[in-house]
C-alpha positions as CSV (number, residue, x, y, z in Angstrom):
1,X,21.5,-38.9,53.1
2,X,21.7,-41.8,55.6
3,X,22.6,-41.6,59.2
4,X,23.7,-44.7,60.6
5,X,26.7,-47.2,62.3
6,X,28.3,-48.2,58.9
7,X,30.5,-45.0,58.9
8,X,31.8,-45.7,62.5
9,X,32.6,-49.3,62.3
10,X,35.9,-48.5,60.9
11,X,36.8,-46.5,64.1
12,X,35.0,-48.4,66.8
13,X,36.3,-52.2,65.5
14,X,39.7,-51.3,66.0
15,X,39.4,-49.4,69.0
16,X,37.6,-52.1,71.0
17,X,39.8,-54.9,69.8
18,X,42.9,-52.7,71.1
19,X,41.2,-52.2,74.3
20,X,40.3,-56.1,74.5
21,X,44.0,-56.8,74.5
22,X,45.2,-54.7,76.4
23,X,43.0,-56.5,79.3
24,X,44.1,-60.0,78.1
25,X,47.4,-58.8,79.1
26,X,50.5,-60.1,77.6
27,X,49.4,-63.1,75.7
28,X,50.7,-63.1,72.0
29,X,48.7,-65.9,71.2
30,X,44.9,-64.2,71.9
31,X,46.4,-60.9,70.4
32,X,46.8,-62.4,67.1
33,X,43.7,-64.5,67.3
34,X,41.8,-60.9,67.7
35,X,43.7,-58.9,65.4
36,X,43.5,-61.4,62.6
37,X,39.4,-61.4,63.1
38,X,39.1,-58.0,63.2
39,X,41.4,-57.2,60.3
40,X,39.2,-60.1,58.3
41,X,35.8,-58.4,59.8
42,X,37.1,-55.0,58.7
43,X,38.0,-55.9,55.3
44,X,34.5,-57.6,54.9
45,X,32.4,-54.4,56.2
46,X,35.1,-52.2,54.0
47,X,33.9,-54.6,51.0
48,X,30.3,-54.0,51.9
49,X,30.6,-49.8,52.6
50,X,31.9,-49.8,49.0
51,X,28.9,-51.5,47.3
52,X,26.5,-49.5,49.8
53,X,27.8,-46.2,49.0
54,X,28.0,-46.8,45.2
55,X,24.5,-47.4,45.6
56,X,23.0,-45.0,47.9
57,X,25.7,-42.5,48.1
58,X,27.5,-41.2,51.3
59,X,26.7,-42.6,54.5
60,X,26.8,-39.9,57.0
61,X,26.8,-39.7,61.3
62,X,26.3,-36.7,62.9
63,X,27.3,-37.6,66.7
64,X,24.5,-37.9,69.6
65,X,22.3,-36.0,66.5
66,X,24.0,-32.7,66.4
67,X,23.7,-31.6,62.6
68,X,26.3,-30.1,61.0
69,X,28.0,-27.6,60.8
70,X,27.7,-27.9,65.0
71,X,27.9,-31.1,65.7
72,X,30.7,-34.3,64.6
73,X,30.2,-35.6,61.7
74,X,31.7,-38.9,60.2
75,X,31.5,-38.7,56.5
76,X,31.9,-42.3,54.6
77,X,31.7,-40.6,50.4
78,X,33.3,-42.9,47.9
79,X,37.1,-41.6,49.0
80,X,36.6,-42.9,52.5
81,X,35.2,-46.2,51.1
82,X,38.0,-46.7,48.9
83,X,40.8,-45.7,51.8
84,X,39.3,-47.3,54.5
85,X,39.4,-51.3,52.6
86,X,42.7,-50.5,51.2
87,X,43.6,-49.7,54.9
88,X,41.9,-53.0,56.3
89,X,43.5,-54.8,53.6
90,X,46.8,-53.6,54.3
91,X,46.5,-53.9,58.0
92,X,45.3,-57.9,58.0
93,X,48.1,-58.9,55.7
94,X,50.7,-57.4,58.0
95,X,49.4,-58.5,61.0
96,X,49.4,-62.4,59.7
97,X,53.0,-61.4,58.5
98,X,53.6,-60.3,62.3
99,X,53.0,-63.6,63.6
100,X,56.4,-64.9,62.2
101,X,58.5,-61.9,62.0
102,X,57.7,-59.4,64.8
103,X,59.2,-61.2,68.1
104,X,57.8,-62.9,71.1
105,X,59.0,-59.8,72.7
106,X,57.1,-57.2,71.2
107,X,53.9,-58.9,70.6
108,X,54.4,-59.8,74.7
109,X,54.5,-55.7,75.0
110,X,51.2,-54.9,73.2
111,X,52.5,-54.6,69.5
112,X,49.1,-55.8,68.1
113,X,47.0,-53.1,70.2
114,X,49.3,-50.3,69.0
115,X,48.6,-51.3,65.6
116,X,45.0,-51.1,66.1
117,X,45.2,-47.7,67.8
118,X,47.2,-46.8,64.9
119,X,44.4,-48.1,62.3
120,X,42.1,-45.9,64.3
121,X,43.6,-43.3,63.8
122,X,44.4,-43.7,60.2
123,X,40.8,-44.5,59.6
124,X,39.2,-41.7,61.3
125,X,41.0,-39.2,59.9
126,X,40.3,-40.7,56.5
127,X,36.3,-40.5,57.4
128,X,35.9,-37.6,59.7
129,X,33.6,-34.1,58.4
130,X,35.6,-32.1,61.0
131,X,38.9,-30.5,60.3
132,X,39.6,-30.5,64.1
133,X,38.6,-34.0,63.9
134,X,41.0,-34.6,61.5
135,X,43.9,-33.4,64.0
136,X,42.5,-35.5,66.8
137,X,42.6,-38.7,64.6
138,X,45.9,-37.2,63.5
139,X,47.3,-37.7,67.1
140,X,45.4,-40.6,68.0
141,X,47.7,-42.6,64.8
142,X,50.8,-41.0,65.4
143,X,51.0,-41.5,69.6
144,X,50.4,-45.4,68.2
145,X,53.1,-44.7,66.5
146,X,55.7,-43.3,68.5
147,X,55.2,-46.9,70.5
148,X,55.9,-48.9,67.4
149,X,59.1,-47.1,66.0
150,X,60.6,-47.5,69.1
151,X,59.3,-50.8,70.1
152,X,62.6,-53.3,71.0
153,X,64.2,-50.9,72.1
154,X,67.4,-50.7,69.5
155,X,69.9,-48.1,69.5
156,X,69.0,-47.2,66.0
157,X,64.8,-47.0,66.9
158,X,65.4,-44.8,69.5
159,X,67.6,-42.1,67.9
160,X,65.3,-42.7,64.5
161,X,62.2,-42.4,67.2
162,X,63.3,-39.0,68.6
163,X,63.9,-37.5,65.1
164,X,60.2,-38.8,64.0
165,X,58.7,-37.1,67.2
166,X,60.2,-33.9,67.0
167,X,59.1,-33.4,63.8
168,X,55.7,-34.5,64.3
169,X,55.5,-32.4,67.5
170,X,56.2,-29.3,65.8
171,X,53.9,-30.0,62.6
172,X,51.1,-30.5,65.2
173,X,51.8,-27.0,66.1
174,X,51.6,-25.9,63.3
175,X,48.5,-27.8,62.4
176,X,46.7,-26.2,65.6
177,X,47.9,-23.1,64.4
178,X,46.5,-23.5,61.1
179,X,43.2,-24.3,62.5
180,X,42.7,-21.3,64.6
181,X,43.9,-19.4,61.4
182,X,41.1,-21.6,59.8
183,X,38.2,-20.4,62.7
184,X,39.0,-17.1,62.7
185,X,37.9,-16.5,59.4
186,X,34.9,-19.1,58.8
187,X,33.7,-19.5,62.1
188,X,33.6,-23.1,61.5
189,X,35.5,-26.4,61.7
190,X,33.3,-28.4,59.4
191,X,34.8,-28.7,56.2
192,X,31.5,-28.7,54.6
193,X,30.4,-25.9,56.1
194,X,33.7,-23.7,55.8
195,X,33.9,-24.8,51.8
196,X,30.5,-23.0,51.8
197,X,31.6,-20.2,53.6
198,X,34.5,-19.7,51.9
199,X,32.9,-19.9,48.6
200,X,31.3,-16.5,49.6
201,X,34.5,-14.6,51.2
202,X,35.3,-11.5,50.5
203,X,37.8,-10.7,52.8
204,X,42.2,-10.8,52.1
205,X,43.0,-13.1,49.9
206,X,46.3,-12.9,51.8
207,X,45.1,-14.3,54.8
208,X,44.0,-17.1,52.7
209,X,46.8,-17.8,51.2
210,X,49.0,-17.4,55.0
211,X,46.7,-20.3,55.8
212,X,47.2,-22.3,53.0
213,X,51.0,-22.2,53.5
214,X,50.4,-23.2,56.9
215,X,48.5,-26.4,55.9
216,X,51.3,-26.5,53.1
217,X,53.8,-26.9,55.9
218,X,51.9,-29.5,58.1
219,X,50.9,-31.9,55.4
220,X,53.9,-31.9,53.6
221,X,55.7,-33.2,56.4
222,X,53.5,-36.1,57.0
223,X,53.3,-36.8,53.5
224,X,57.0,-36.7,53.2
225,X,57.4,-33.8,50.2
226,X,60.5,-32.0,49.3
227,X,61.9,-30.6,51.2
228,X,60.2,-31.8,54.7
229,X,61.2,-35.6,53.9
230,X,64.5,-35.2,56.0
231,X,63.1,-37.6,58.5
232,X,61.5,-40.0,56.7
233,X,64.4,-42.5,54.8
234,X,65.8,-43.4,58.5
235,X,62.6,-43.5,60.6
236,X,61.0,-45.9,58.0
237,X,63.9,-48.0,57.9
238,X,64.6,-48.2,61.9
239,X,61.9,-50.7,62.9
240,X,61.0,-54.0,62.4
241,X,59.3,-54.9,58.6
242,X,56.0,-54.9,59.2
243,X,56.1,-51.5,61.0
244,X,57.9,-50.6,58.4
245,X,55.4,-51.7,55.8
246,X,52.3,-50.0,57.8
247,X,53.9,-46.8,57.9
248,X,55.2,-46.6,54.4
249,X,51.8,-48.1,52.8
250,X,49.6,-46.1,55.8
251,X,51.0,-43.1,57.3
252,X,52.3,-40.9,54.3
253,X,49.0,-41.4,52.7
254,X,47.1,-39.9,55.2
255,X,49.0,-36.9,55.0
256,X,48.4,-36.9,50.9
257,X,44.7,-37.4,51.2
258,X,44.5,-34.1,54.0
259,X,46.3,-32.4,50.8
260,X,43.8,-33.5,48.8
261,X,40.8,-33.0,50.5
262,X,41.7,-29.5,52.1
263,X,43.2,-28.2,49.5
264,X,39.6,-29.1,47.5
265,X,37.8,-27.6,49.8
266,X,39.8,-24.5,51.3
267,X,42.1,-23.1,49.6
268,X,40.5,-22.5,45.9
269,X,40.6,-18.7,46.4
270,X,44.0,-18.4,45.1
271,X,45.0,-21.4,42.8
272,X,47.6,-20.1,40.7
273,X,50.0,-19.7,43.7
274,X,48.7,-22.6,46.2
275,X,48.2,-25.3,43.8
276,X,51.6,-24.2,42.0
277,X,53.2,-24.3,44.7
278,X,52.0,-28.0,45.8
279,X,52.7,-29.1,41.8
280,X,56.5,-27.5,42.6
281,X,57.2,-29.5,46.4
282,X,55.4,-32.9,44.0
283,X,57.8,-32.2,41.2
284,X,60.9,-31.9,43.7
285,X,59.9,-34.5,45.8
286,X,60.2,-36.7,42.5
287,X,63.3,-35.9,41.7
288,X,64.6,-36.4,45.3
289,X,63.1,-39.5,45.2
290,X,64.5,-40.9,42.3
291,X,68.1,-39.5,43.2
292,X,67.9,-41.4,46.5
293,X,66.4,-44.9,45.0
294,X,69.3,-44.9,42.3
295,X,72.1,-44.5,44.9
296,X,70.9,-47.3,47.4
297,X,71.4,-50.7,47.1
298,X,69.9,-51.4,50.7
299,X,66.7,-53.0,49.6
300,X,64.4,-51.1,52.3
301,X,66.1,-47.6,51.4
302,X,65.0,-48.5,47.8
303,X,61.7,-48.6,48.0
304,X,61.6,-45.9,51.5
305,X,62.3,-43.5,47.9
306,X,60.2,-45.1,46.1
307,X,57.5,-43.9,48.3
308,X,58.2,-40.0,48.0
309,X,58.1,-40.6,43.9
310,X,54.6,-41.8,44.4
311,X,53.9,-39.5,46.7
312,X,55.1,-36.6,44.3
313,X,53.4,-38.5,40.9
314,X,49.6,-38.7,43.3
315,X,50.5,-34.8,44.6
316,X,51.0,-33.9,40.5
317,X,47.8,-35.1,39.7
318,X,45.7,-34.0,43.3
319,X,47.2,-30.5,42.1
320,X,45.9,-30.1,38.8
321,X,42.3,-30.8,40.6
322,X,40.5,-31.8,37.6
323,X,38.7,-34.7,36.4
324,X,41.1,-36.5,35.0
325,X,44.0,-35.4,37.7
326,X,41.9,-36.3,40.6
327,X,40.7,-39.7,38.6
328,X,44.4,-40.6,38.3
329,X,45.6,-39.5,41.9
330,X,42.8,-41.7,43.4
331,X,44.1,-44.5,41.4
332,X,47.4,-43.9,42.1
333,X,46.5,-43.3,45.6
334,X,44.9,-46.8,46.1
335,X,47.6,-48.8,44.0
336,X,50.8,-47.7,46.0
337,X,49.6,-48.3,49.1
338,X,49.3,-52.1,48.5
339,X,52.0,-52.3,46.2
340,X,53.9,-50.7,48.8
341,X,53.3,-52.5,51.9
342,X,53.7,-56.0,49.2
343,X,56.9,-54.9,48.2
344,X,58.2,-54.3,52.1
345,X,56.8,-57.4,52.9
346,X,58.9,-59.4,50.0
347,X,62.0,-57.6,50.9
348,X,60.9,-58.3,54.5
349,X,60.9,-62.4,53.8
350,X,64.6,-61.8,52.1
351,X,66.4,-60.2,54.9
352,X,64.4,-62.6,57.5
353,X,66.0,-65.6,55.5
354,X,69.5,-63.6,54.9
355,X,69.9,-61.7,57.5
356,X,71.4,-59.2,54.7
357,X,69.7,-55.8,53.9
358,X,72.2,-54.5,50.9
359,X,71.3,-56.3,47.4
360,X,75.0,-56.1,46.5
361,X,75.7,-58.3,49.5
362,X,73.1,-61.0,47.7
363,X,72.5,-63.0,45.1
364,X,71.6,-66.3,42.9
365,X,68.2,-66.5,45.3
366,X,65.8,-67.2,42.4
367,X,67.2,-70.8,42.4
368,X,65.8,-71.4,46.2
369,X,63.1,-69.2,46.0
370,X,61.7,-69.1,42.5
371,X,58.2,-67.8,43.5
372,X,59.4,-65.0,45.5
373,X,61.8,-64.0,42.7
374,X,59.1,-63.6,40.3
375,X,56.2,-62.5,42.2
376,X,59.1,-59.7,43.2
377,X,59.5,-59.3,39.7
378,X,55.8,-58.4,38.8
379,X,55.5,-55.7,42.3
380,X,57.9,-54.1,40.7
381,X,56.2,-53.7,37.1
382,X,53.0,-52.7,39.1
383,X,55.2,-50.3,41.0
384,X,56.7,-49.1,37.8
385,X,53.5,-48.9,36.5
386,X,53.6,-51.4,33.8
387,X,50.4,-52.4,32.0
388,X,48.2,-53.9,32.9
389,X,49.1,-53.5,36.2
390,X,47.4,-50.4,38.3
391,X,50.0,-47.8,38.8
392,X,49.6,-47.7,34.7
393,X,46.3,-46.4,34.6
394,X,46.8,-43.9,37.6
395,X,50.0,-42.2,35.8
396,X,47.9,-42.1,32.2
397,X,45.2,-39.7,33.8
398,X,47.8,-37.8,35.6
399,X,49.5,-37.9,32.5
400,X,47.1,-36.6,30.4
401,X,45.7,-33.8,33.6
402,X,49.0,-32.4,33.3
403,X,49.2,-32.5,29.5
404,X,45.6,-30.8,29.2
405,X,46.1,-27.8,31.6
406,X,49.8,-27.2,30.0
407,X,52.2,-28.2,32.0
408,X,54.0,-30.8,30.2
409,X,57.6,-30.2,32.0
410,X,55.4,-32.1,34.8
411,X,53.8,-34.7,32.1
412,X,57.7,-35.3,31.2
413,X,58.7,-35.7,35.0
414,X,56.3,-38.1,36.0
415,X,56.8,-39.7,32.7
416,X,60.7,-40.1,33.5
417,X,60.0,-41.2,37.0
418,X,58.3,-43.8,35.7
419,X,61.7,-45.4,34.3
420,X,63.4,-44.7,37.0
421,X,61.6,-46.6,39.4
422,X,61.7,-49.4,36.9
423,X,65.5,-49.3,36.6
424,X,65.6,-49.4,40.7
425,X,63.5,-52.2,41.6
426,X,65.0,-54.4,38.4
427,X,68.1,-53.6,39.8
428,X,67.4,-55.1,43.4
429,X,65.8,-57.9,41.5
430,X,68.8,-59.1,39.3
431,X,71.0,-58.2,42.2
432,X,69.1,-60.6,45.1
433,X,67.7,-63.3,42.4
434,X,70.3,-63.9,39.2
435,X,73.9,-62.3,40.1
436,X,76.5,-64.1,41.8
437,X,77.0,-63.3,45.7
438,X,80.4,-61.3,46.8
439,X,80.8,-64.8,49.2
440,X,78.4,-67.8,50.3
441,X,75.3,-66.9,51.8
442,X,73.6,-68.7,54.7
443,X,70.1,-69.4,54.3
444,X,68.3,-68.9,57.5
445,X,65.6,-71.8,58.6
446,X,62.9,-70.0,59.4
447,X,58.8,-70.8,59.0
448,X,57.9,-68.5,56.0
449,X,54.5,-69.8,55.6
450,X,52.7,-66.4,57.2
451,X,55.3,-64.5,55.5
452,X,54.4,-65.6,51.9
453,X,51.0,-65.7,52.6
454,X,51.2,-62.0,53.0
455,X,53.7,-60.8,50.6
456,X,52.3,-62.9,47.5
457,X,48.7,-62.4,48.6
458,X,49.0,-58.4,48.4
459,X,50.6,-58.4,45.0
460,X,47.6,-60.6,44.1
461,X,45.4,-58.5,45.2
462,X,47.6,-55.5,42.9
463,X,47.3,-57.7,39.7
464,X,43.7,-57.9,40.4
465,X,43.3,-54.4,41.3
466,X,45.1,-53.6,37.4
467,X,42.9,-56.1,35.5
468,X,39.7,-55.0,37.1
469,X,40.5,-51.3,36.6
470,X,37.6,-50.9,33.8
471,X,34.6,-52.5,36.1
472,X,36.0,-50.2,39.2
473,X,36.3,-47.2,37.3
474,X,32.7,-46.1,38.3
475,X,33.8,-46.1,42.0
476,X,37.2,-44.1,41.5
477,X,35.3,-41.7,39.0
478,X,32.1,-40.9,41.5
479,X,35.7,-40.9,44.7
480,X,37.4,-38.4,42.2
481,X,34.1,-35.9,42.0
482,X,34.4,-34.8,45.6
483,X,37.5,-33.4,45.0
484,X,37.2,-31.4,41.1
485,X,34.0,-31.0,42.4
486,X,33.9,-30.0,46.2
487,X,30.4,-28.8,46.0
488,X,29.2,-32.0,45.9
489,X,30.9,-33.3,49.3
490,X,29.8,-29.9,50.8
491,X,26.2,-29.2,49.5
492,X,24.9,-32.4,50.2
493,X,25.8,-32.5,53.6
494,X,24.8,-29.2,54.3
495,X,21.4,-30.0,52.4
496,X,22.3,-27.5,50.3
497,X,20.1,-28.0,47.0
């Protein structure tokens, strides 16, 4: 075990740049100058925490040298390693994007320090030992993000922003009400140290269970399952695009990997009904999901329904909590956030040259903008999961999880889903690129340069991602055994032998 300032850097980077421009004021030209170097130094020291921990194993901090289980602890294992680049990634393609299609207006009114508030936050909670922790970080991401959805100021942002408050106020509730279920029966808020703890209880198994509901309740509602995705399709669409494409890449995730991780940890007391349960809301959510992204033709609805399908296909594996299952979530995990925020982006570049958000209002664009058209084309084979994209080899474990521990209604689900989303995104695709517009379009003259540097570089980065999934399989495999495993998150640091 190592105790150093690698785990933190992910926190503190962000942080400090924010703070930096706020006291520059409102300058858009300095904020993008600092938020593009620290989105390039954060995806460097990301890169580097990935080799270190493959190497040497978790990094760990325990604040001001307070041990666990009293003190804070910042855990960096494999799963944070992995989250934490993808996050950086994610973040410093968007923010180059920003620089042509945010507005003078809102980078004027501190649009890039919310962002970085907001990567704080995402970060933190990804990293953090502490379940309290976790809600702080939780806060810390969504107050960011209350400015952002509402940012401009339009009609639409505003009633979308109230809805997306609301219902993060009250799931923070709950959350606080969870973790005071939580004390009261470990003792503890270090999720180490409760795993431990509740590996020896004795006590109701009904109380457990009342607890696991509870976190059942909170998570799903960030992540977006069925059926606590009400708010979701029109707060995601309400803001500019690259809001749009941090929260749908960023935000649900976070709310996935607390599954994930908690539901490792906690709440294995009780399997047959929690984890049921969580296959049942992943399982919905799918088919809620594919329902939704076959009756839209507005291109950012699409793929808003896109999201809960992965988010119900990563919850089907994270719920089997085997190897395989939690190999395949991780993968999963990883690949739809950056074929996510790429496929926002892409759309983002059509409506920006448009002005049209409905594919059936569109057409014939694969004659102006051949490169677009078919770098669209292979986002949405990665999405579909397509070999040898990524999403392919994510669905195959999942696939085979759920074949191996019975359940092959689920198998058959996810296996379905997989068309589905193929049939949506090809539909967009022939709609915008090779049919024949309803009347003439007008091609806005915008600079597009930043804009396709972004959108083509992430599904780059996908394709590489899929054609590299052999030589990374070490690092998802050693990610994937802190979950079918929790013992080795919690024993080592504990120092359990």
């Amino acid at each position: 075990m190592t105790t150093n300032i690698l785990p933190m850097l992910p926190i503190i980077l962000p942080f400090i740049a924010g703070v930096i421009m706020l006291f520059i004021g409102k300058r858009p030209i300095p904020h993008r100058m600092v938020s593009a170097v620290t989105g390039l130094m954060m995806v460097g020291i990301a890169a580097f925490n990935i080799y270190y921990v493959y190497k040497n194993g978790a990094m760990v901090t325990f604040i001001s040298n307070w041990s666990a289980p009293f003190g804070i602890s910042v855990v960096y294992d494999m799963v944070a390693a992995l989250l934490v680049f993808t996050t950086s990634l994610v973040m410093f393609f968007v923010v180059i994007y920003s620089f042509q299609s945010i507005g003078y207006e809102r980078e004027r009114y501190y649009y890039y320090p919310m962002v970085m508030f907001m990567i704080t936050g995402i970060n933190g909670a990804f990293t953090t030992g502490d379940i309290f922790n976790m809600f702080v970080f939780f806060e810390v991401f969504l107050l960011a993000s209350y400015v952002l959805i509402t940012l401009g100021s339009r009609k639409i942002q505003l009633q979308e922003g109230f809805k997306y408050l609301v219902v993060n106020i009250v799931s923070s509730n709950f959350f606080l009400i969870g973790l005071a279920y939580l004390y009261s029966v470990t003792g503890s808020l270090n999720m180490a140290d409760i795993h431990i703890k509740l590996s020896n209880y004795d006590g109701s198994l009904a109380i457990m269970t009342l607890v696991a509901v509870v976190f059942i309740f909170v998570f799903a509602t960030k992540a977006g399952l069925f059926p606590l995705y009400f708010w979701m399709p029109g707060s995601y669409s309400a803001p500019p695009m690259p809001v749009i494409a941090l929260f749908g890449a960023l935000l649900t995730k976070v709310g996935v990997y607390a599954i994930a991780r908690t539901f490792s940890l906690f709440f294995t007391s009780d399997t047959a009904y929690t984890h049921q349960v969580l296959l049942l809301l992943a399982l919905l959510t799918i088919v809620a999901g594919c329902i939704g992204a076959l009756a839209y033709t507005d291109m950012k609805k699409v793929i808003i329904y896109n999201i809960m399908i992965a988010i119900g296909v990563i919850i089907v594996g994270f719920s089997m909590m085997d190897y395989a299952g939690t190999i395949g979530g991780m993968y999963y995990l990883i690949h739809d956030m950056i074929i996510k925020a790429a496929l926002f982006l892409l759309v983002g570049f059509i409506i920006y040259r448009t002005g049209k958000n409905d594919a059936a209002d569109l057409g014939g664009l694969i004659k102006q903008h051949p490169v677009v058209g078919w770098t669209f084309f292979i986002a949405g084979l990665s999405l579909a999961g397509v070999p040898p994209f990524p999403g392919f080899f994510g669905k195959l474990y999942i696939v085979e999880s759920a074949f191996d521990n019975g359940h092959t209604f689920s198998a058959i689900i996810v296996l379905l889903s997989s068309l589905i989303v193929l049939y949506s995104i090809m539909k967009v695709f022939i709609k915008v690129f090779w049919g024949e517009p309803s009347e003439p379009i007008e091609l806005k003259d915008i600079k597009s340069d930043k804009l396709l540097f972004s959108a083509i570089g992430l599904v780059i980065v996908s394709t590489v991602f899929g054609l590299s999934a052999d030589f990374l399989f070490p690092a998802f495999e050693m990610a994937a055994e802190a979950f079918y495993n929790p013992s080795s998150y919690s024993n080592y640091l504990m120092g359990v032998e």
